[in-house]
C-alpha positions as CSV (number, residue, x, y, z in Angstrom):
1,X,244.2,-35.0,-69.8
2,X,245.5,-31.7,-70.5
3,X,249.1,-30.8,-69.5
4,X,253.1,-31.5,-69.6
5,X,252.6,-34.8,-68.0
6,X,249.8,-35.9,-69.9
7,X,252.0,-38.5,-72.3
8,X,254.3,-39.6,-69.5
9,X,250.8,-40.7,-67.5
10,X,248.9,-42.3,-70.5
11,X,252.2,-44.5,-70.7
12,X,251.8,-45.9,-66.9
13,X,248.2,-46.4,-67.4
14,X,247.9,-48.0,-71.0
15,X,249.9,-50.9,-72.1
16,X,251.5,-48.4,-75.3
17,X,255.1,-47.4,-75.1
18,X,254.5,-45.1,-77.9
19,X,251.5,-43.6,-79.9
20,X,251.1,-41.9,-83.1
21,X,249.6,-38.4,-83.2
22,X,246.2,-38.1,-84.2
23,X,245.6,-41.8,-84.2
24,X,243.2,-43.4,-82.6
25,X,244.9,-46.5,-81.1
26,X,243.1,-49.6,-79.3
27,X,245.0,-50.2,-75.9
28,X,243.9,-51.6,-72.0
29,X,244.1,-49.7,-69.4
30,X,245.6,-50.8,-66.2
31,X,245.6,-50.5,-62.4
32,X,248.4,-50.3,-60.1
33,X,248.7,-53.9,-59.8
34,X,248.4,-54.3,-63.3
35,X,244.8,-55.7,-63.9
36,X,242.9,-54.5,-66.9
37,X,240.8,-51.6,-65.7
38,X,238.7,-51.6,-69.5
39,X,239.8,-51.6,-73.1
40,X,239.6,-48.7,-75.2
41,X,240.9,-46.3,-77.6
42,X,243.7,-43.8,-76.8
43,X,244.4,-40.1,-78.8
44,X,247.4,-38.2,-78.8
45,X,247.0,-34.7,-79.6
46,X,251.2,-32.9,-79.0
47,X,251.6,-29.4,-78.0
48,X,251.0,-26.8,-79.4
49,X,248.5,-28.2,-82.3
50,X,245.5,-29.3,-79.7
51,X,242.6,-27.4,-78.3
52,X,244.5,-26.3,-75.0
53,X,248.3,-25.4,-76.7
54,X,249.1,-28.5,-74.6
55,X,249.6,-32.4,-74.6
56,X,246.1,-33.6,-74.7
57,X,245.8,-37.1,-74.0
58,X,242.0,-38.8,-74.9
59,X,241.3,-42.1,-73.3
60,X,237.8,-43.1,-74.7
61,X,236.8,-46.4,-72.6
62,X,233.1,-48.0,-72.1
63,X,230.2,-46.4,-70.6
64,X,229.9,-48.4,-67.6
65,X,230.1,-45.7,-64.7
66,X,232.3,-48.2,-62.6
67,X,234.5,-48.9,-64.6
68,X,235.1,-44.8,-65.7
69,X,235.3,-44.1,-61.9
70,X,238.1,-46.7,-61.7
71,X,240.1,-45.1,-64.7
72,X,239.8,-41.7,-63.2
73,X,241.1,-43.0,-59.7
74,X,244.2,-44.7,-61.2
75,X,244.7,-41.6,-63.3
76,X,244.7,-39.0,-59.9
77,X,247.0,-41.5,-58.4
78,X,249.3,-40.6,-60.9
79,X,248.8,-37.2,-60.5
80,X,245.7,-36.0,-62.4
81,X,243.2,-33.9,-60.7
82,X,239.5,-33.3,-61.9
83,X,239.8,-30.1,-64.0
84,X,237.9,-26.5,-63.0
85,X,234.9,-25.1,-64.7
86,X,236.0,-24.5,-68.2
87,X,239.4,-25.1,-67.4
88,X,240.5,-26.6,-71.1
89,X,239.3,-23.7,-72.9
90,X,240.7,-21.1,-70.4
91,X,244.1,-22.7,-71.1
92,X,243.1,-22.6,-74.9
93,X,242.7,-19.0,-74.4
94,X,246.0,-18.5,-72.2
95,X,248.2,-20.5,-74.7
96,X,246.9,-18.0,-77.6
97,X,244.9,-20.8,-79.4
98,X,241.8,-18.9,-79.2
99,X,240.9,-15.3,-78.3
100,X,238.2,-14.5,-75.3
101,X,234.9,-13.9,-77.3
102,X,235.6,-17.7,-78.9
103,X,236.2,-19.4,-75.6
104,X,232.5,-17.8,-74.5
105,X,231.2,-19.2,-78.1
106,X,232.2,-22.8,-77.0
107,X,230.1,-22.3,-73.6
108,X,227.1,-21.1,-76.4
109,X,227.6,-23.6,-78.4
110,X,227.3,-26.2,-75.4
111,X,223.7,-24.3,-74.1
112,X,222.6,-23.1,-77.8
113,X,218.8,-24.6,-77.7
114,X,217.9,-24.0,-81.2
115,X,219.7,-24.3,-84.9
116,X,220.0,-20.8,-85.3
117,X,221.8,-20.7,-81.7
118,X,223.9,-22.9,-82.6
119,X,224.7,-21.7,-86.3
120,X,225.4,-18.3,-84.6
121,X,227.1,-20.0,-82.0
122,X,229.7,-21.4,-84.7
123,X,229.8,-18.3,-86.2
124,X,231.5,-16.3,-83.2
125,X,233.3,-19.6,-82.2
126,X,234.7,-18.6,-85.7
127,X,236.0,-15.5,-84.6
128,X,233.9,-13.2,-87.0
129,X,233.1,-11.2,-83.5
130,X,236.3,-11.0,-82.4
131,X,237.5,-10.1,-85.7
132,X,234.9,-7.0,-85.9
133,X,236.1,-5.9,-82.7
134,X,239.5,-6.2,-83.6
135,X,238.8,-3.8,-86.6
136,X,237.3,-1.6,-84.4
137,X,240.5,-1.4,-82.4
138,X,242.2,-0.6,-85.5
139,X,240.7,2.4,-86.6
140,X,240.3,3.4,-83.0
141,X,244.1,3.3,-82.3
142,X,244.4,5.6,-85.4
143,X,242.0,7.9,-84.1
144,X,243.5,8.6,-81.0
145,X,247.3,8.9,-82.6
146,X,246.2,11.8,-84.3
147,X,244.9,13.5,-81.2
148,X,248.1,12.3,-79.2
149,X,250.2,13.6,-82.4
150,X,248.4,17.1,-81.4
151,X,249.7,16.7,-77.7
152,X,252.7,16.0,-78.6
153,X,253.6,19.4,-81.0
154,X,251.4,21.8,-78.6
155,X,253.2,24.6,-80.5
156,X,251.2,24.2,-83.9
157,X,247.8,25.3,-84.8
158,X,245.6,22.8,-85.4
159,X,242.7,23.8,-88.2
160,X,239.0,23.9,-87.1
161,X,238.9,21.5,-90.2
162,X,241.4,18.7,-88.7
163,X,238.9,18.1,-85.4
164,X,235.6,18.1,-87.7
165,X,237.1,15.4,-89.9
166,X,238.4,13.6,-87.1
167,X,234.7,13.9,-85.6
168,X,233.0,12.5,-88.7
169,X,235.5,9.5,-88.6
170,X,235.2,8.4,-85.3
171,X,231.5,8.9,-86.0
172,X,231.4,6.9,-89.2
173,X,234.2,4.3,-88.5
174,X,233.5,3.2,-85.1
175,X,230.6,5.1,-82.8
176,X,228.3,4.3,-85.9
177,X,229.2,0.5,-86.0
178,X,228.9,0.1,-82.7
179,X,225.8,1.3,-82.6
180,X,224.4,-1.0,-85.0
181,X,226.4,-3.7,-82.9
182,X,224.7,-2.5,-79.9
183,X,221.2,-2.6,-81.5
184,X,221.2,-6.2,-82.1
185,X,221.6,-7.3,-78.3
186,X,217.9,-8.1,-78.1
187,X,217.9,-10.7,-80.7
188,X,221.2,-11.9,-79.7
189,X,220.6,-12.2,-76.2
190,X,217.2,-14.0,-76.5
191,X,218.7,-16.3,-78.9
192,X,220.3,-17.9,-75.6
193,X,218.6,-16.9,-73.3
194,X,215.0,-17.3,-74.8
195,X,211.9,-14.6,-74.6
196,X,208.7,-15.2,-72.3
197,X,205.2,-14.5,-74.6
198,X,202.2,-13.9,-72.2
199,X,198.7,-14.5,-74.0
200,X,196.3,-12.5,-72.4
201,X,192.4,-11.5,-73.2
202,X,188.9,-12.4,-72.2
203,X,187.4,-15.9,-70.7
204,X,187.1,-18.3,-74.0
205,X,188.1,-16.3,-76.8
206,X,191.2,-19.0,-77.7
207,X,194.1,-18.3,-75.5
208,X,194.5,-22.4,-73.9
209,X,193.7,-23.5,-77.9
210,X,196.4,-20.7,-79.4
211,X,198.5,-22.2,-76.2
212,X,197.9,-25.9,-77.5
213,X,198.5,-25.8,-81.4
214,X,201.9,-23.7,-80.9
215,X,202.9,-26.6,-78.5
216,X,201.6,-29.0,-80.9
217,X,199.9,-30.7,-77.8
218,X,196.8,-30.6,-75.6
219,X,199.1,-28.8,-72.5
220,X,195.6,-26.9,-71.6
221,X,192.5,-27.4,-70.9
222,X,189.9,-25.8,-73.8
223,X,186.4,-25.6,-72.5
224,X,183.2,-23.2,-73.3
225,X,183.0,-22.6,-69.1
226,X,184.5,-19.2,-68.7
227,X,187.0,-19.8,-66.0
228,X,188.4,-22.5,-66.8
229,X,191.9,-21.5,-67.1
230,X,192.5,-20.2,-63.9
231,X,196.4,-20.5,-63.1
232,X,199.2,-19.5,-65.8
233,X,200.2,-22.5,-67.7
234,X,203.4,-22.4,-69.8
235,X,205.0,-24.4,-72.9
236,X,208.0,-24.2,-74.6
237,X,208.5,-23.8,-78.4
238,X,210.5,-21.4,-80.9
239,X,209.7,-18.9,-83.5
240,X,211.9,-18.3,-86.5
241,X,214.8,-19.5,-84.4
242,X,214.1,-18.0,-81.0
243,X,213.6,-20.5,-77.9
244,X,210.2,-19.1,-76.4
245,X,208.6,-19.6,-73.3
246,X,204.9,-19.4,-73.8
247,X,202.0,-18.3,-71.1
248,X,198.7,-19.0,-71.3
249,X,196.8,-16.8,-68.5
250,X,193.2,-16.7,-66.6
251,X,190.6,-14.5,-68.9
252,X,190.4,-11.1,-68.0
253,X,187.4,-10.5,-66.2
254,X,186.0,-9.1,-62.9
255,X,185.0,-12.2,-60.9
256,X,183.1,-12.8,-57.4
257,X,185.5,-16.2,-57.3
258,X,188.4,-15.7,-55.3
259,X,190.6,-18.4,-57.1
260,X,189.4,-16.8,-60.4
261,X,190.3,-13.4,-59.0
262,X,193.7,-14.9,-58.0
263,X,194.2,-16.7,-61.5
264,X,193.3,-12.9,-63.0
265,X,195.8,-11.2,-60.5
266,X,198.9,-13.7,-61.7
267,X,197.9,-13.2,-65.6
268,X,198.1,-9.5,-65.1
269,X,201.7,-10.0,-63.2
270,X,203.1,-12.4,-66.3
271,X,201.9,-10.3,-68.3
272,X,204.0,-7.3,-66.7
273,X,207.0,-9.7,-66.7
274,X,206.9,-10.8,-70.2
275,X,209.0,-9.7,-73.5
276,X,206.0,-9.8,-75.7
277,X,202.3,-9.8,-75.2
278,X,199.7,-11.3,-77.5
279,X,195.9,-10.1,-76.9
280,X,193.5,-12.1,-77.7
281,X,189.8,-11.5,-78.6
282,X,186.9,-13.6,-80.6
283,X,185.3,-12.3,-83.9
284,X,181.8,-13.1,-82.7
285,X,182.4,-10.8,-79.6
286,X,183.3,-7.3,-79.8
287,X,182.7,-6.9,-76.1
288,X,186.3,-8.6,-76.5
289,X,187.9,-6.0,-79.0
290,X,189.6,-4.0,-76.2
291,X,192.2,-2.2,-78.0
292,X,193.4,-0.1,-75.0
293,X,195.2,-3.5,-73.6
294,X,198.7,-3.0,-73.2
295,X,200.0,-5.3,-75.9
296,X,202.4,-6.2,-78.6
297,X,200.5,-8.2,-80.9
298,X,196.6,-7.8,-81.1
299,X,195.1,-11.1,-82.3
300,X,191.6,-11.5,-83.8
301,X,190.4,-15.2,-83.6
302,X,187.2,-17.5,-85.0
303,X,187.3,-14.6,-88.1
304,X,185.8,-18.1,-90.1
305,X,182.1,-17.5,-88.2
306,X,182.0,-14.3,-88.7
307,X,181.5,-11.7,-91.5
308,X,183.2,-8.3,-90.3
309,X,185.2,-5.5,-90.0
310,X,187.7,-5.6,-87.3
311,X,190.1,-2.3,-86.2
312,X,192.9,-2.7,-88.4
313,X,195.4,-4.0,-85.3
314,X,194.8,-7.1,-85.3
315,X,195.7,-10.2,-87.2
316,X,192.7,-12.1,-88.2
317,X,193.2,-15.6,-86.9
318,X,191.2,-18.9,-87.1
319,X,193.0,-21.4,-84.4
320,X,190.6,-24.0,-84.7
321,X,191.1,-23.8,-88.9
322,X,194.9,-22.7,-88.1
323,X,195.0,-20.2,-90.8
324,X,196.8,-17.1,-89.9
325,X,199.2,-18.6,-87.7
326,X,202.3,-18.3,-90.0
327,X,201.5,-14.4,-89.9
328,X,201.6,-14.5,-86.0
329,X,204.8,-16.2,-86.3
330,X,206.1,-13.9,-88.5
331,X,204.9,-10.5,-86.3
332,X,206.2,-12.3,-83.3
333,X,209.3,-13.0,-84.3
334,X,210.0,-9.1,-85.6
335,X,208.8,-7.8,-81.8
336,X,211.6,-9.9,-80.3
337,X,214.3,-9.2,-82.6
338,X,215.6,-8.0,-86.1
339,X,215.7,-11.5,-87.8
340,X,217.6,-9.8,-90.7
341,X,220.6,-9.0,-88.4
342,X,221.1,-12.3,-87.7
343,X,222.7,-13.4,-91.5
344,X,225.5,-10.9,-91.1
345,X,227.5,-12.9,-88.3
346,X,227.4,-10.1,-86.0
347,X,225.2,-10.5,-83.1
348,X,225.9,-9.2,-79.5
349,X,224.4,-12.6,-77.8
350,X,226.1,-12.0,-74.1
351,X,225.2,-9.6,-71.6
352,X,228.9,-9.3,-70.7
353,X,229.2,-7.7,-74.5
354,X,226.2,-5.6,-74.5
355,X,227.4,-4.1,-71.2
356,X,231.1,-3.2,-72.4
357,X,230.2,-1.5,-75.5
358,X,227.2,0.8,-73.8
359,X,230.5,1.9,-71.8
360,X,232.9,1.9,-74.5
361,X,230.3,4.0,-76.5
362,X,230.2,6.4,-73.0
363,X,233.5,6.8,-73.4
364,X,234.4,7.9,-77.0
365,X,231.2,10.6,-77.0
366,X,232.7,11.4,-73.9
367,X,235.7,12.1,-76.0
368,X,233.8,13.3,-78.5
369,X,232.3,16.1,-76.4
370,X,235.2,17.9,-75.7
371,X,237.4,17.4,-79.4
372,X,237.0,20.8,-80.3
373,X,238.8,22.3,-76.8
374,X,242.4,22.2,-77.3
375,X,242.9,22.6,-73.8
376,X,241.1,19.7,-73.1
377,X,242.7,17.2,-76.0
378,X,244.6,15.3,-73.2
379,X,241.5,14.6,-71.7
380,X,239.7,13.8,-75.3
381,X,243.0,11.2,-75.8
382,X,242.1,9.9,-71.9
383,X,238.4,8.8,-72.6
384,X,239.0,7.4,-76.6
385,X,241.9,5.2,-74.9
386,X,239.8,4.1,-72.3
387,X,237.2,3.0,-74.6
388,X,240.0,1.4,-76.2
389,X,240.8,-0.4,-73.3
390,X,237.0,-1.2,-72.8
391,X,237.0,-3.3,-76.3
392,X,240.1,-5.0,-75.3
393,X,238.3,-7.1,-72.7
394,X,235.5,-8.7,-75.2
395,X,238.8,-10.2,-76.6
396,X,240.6,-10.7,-73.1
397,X,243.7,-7.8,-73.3
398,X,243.8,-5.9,-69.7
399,X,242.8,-7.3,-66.8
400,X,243.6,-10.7,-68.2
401,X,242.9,-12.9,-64.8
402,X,240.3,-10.7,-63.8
403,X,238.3,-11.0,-66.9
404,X,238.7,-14.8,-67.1
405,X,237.9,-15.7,-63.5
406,X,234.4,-13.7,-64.4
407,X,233.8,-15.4,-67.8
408,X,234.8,-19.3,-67.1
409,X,232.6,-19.1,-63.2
410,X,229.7,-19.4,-66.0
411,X,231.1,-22.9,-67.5
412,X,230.5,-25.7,-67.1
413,X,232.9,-28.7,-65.4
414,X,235.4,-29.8,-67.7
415,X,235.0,-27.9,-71.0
């Protein structure tokens, strides 16, 4: 229970006149008649020292879904109501306890599928986002007072030298590190959001047995009948970090079978759909070695029963003696993302982020375009504040309700 009336209500429902702060107290719970509901502990957390800047009151009972449902009907009878999506950490973020980017680190936190998720998760729940963007604020505010200093004594002459130097700083100090900011949206956002891999290549050259030991299971069927894959099979696993959804597809080949022509038509469509393509073709076949596929990753396979020289694309592979694998691994991960970005804390991991700074970045070479016109300073000052105002709402400063209705509608109840 979050809220002014949170202490007053634990009273009427627990048999505690008074509880220590940040003490986990054993107490009953009671109905209106004054039956025990459950036993349990109780947690007073005062305002402003708790997650929302409010009383928070934690009633932790048994399991039994009964007996929960009973605690939660005595507790709107006295005035509770079931909170909204997301609700305790917008009111975090209203009572200053947390800026905007945190609040949408606790939601990746809750759906972070893999370690490094979550570690980078923790890491913006941390604030070192916010705290970048902050600094970029900064310097930008300074930037722009010195154009608005111009405005405001119209009389002076202002040196050709002044604008270059104010050009190389916005440049260095804040188009520059957005940039680089910018450039790390693909690894960020597939961190959460996960990549799709399609395996493509000829009937029985290893796609359903790369499929299987990546998965760690037999999830499809291996066989020496060409054909025999003939829908698109999928498994989930994660390379260096990165949830992946992988597709094993029908072999590539013209066919008189119309199923087989339809399992051929759907690898070609996942293929088209996917963030990374692996071709596969067998050693003993260089009918397979089609190096005109539209691919990523070009992978040679069964290079243990054969002697010979391969075109210099591919990564020699032996899935049934699993050698080569880790360098598959290592490939794949680079196409889907700079794994070395992802040490330095600064990751653009939502598409709400990626999408302001392409439009703060708009903006300020906007700006930047027309910094050497002083007749068109005002306008210069117009765009660089508007970027400003762009940065603002990663950390929630503008629009305030308009920007949290659109972040919390992606919570979940409660949290």
């Amino acid at each position: 229970m979050s809220g002014p009336q949170a202490l007053s209500i634990m009273k009427q429902v627990t048999m505690l006149d008074d509880i220590t702060p940040r003490t986990a107290t054993l107490t009953r719970w009671l109905d209106r008649t004054g039956d025990v509901l459950d036993e349990g502990l109780a947690l007073f957390f005062p305002a402003p020292h708790s997650y929302t800047g409010e009383d928070v009151i934690e009633l932790q009972g048994h399991g039994s879904p009964v007996l929960l449902r009973a605690l939660l009907e005595r507790l709107y009878e006295l005035g509770c109501r079931p909170a909204e999506p997301g609700e305790f950490t917008r009111r975090a973020v209203e009572n200053g306890n947390i800026e905007l980017s945190q609040a949408e680190a606790v939601a990746a936190c809750i759906d972070a599928a893999t370690v490094r998720a979550g570690k980078q998760a923790l890491r913006q729940l941390q604030g070192v986002f916010g705290q970048h963007i902050n600094t970029l604020m900064q310097r930008l505010t300074g930037l722009v007072a010195h154009v608005e200093a111009c405005l405001d004594f119209p009389e002076e002459e202002i040196p050709a030298l002044f604008f270059e130097q104010l050009s190389e700083n916005m440049q260095e100090t804040v188009i520059t590190p957005i940039e680089k900011l910018l450039s790390t949206a693909p690894l960020g956002e597939r961190l959460f959001e996960g990549a799709v891999v399609a395996i493509i290549g000829a009937p029985n050259v290893g796609k359903s047995s790369l499929l299987n030991t990546l998965a760690g299971r037999d999830r499809a069927i291996v066989s020496n009948i060409p054909g025999t894959t003939r829908d698109v099979l999928e498994i989930d696993f994660e390379v260096h970090g990165i949830p992946v959804r992988l597709a094993d597809t029908a072999g590539l080949r013209t066919s008189d079978d119309a199923i087989e022509q339809e399992g051929v038509r759907r690898a070609e469509a996942a293929a088209e759909q996917a963030d990374a393509i692996i071709f596969v073709a067998d050693a003993s076949r260089p009918d397979t070695w089609d190096t005109s596929r539209n691919a990523n990753i070009f992978l040679m396979n069964k290079v243990d029963l054969v002697d010979a020289v391969f075109p210099p694309q591919f990564i020699p592979v032996s899935i049934k003696q699993k050698t080569g694998l880790e360098q598959l691994s290592d490939v794949l991960a680079k196409q889907l993302g700079d794994m070395s970005l992802a040490d330095e804390g600064l990751l653009v991991t939502r598409e709400r982020h990626r999408t302001i700074l392409l439009e703060t970045l708009s903006h300020l070479q906007a700006g930047m375009s027309m910094l050497h016109s002083e007749d068109q300073l005002e306008l210069t000052a117009m765009e660089w504040r508007a970027a400003w105002s762009q940065l603002g709402s990663i950390l929630g400063i503008g629009d305030i309700e308009y920007i949290l209705d659109r972040v919390f509608s992606e919570f979940c109840i409660g949290k």
